[in-house]
TITI-463028 format. One record per residue (C-alpha): residue number from 0; x negated, y, z. Coordinates in steps of 0.05 Angstrom, whole numbers. Example, Ala and Ser with C-alpha at 12.3 -4.5 7.8 and 13.67 -1.06 7.14 Angstrom:
    k       u       v       w
    0    -246     -90     156
    1    -273     -21     143
# end
This chain:
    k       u       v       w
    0   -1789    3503    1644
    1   -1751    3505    1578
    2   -1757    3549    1521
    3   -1698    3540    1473
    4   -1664    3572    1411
    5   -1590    3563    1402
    6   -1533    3590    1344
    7   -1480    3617    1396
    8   -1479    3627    1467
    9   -1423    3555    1466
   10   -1486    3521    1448
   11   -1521    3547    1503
   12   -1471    3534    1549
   13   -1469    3460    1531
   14   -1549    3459    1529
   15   -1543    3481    1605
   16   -1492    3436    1623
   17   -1536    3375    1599
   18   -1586    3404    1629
   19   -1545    3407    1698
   20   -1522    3331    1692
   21   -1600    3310    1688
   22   -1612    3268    1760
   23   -1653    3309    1802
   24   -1639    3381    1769
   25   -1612    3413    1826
   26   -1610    3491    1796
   27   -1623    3533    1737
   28   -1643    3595    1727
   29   -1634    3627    1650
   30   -1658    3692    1624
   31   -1626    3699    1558
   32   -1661    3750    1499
   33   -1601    3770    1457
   34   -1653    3799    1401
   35   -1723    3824    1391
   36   -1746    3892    1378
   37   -1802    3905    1320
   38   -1866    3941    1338
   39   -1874    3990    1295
   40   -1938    4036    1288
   41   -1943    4112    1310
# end
């Protein structure tokens, strides 16, 4: 598993690809968090 930060979706896209070429890797999943919501108090 892989936890990553990246600037721009491009970046991410290359990240994967590398990923991808590594021998073995034979799939990957993502699940990509576009932003974070603040808790804020009641």
């Amino acid at each position: 598993m892989v936890l990553l930060s990246t600037e721009s979706t491009h970046e991410l896209d290359v990240v994967i690809n590398k990923i991808c070429a590594v021998k073995g890797v034979v799939d990957t999943f993502s699940t990509i968090l576009l932003s974070t919501k603040l808790e804020r108090p009641e």
